[in-house]
N, C-alpha and C positions, 0 to 999 in steps of 0.2 A: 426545448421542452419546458413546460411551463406545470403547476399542480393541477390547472383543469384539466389540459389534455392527457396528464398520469393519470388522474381519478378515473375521468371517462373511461381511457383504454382497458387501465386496471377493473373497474365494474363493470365492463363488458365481457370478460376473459370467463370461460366453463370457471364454478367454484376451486375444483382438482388443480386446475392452472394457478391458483390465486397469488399462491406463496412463490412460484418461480418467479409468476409475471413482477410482482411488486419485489423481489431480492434485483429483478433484471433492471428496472426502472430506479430503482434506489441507486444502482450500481451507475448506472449512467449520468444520473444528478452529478450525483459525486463526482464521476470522471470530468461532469464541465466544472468544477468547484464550485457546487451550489451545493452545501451541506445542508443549508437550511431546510432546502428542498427536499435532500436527500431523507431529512428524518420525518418530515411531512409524512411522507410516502410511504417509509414504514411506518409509522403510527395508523395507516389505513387497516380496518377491520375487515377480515375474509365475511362477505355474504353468506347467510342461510342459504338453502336452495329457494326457499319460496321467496323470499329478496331476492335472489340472483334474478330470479326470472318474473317480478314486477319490473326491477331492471332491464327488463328483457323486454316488456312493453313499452318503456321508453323507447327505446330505439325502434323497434320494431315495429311499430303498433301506434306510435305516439298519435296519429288523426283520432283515434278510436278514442283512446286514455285522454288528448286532449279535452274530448266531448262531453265526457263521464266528466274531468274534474270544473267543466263550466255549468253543468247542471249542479252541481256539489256549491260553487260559489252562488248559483241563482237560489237554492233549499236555504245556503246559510245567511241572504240576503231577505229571505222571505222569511226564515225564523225570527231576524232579529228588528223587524217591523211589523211582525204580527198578520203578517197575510196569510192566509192560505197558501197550500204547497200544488195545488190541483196534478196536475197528469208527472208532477216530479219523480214524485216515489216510483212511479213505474216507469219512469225513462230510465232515471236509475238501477233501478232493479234488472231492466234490460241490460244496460251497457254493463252492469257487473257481470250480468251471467257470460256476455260475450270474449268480455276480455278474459275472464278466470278460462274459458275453454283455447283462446289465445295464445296465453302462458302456456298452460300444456302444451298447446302442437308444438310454442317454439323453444319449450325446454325440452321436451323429447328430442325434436329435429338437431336441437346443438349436444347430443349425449346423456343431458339429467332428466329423465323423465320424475315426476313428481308424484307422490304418492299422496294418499288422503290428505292426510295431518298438511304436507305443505299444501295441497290446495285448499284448503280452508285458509289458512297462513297467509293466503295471495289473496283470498277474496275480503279477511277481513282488514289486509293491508287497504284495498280499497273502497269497504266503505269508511275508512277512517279518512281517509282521502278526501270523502266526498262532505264529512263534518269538522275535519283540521286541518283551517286552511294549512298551516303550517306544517302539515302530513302531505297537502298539496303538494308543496313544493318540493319536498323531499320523492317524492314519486315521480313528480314534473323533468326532476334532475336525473334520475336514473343513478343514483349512487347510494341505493339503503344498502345495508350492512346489514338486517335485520326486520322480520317483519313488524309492523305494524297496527294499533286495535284502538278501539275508541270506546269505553262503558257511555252505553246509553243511544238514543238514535237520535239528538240533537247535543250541538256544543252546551257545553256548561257556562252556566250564565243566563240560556236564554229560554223565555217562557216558551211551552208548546203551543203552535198555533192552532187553534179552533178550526173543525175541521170545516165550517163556512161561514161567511158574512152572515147569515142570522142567526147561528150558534153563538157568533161575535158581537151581537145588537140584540138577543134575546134578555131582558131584567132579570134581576136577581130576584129569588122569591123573598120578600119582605120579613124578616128576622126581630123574634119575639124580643124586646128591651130586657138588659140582663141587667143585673146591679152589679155598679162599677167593681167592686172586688172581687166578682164572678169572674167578670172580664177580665180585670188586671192578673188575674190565675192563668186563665185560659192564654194572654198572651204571653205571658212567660213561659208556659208548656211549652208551648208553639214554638216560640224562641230556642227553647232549649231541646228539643224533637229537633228544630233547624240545624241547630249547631251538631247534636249528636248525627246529624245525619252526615252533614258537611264531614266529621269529623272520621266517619266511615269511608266515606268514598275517599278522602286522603288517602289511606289507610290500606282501599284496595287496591288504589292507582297504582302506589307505591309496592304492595305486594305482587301486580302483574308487572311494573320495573323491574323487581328482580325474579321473578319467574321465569321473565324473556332472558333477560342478562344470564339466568341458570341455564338455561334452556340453549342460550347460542355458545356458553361456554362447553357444556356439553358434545355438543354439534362440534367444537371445534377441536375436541381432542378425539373426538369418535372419529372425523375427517384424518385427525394427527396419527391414529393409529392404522386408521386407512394406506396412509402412506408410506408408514413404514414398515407396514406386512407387504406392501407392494415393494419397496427399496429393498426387503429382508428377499421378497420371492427374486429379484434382477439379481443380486451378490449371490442366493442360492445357487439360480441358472450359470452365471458366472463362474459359480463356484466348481460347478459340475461338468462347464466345458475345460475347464482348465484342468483339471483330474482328466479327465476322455483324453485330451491333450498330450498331458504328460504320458500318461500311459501309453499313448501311439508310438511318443519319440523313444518310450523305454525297449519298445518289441521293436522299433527299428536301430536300436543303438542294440538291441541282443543279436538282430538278423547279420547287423554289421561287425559285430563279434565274431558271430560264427564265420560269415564270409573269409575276413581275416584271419582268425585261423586255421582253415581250408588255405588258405593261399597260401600264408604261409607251411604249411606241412607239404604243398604240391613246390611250394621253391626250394625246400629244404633235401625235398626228394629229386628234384629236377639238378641242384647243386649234387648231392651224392651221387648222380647217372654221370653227370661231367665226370666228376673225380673219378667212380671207375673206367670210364671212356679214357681219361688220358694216360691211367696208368696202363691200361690196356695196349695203349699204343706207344709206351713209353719202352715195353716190354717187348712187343714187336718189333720194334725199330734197335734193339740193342739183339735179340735173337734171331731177328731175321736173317 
């Protein structure tokens, strides 16, 4: 066992499975003495549901998800040379609706059907997909831990492209001469609008970080209590056969009480019929 083949298995497992499969796989590292491995493997983070089952497209679906994330690289090749995106946006738009309905059938069919919140969660894992490459590949691998989102409909960095070649060749309309101090104002605004902006979208990037981080840590103790009202209900049932149990052997350990005293009172009485039988003929035999 190597950490690709754990990760794989592990990010293919129902979310419910996550924690046995990876204590099982931890356990086995270990048994070859590859400790290293072994803590690799638990340091793996249980999937959202809507993760679990972009994960799910990996495997499942990967022709489909391939296709989506090559039109995603051809938008992010045409943003950052300034072409035109022509028929992208709605190839896109297609292959998202496709897979997001996808993910349903094949989270449903493996036991987690998904509700609103993660289907949005999956769709907007891949449009983020289709604008970071680096979302790419995390989708590409089938091992998120977590969904996915991108502020904005192009990567950061790169201009919007004009929505044609003569939008792109159209002149600028010819702008009245301002006196340089005007100017030198105006671009410092501009500068400082730039930076104040930049310095927002840090700001929000960093707020939806930990919104998601809140968010799956949430998920993962609402999951944690999941499972322990389910271990609480198996010790309950447990608990209640084993009372039924006892109770059985208590009304067969009283039936066999009784029985036994019934026998003995019939030997005790069977013993006393002896004793007068022999005196009986003890007394015969000396008067007869």
């Amino acid at each position: 066992m190597d950490f690709s083949s754990a990760a794989d298995e592990l990010y293919g497992a129902p979310p419910a499975e996550f924690v046995e499969t990876r204590k099982r796989l931890a356990r086995e590292a270990k048994a070859d003495g590859d400790a290293a491995l072994a803590k690799r493997i638990g340091a793996l983070r249980r999937p959202t549901l809507s993760a679990w089952a972009v994960n799910l497209l990996a495997r499942s679906a990967a022709g489909d998800l391939a296709d989506l994330l090559d039109v995603g690289e051809e938008m992010r090749a045409a943003w950052g040379s300034g072409r035109g995106l022509g028929d992208l946006e709605q190839r896109r738009a297609g292959l998202v609706r496709a897979l997001v309905r996808a993910a349903g059938d094949l989270a449903a069919e493996a036991g987690g059907p998904l509700r609103e919140q993660a289907v949005r969660e999956v769709e907007d894992t891949l449009q983020a997909a289709t604008v970071d490459a680096a979302v790419a590949d995390e989708v590409r691998e089938g091992r998120l831990p977590q969904p996915r989102s991108h502020t904005g409909f192009v990567p950061v960095g790169f201009p919007m492209a004009p929505a044609d070649e003569t939008e792109r060749q159209k002149p600028e309309p010819r702008k009245k001469k301002e006196p340089e101090g005007a100017k030198s104002n105006v671009t410092r605004t501009s500068a400082a609008r730039a930076r104040r902006a930049e310095t927002l979208r840090k700001r929000a990037e960093q707020a939806e970080r930990k919104l998601a981080e809140r968010e799956e840590r949430a998920g993962e103790a609402r999951r944690e209590v999941e499972e322990a009202s389910a271990e609480v209900g198996r010790l309950r049932h447990e608990l209640e056969r084993a009372v039924a149990d006892r109770d059985a052997a208590s009304r067969r350990a009283e039936r066999a009480e009784q029985n036994r005293a019934r026998a003995e009172e019939a030997a005790r009485e069977a013993r006393k019929a002896a004793a007068d039988a022999r005196k009986a003929a003890t007394h015969d035999a000396r008067h007869g």
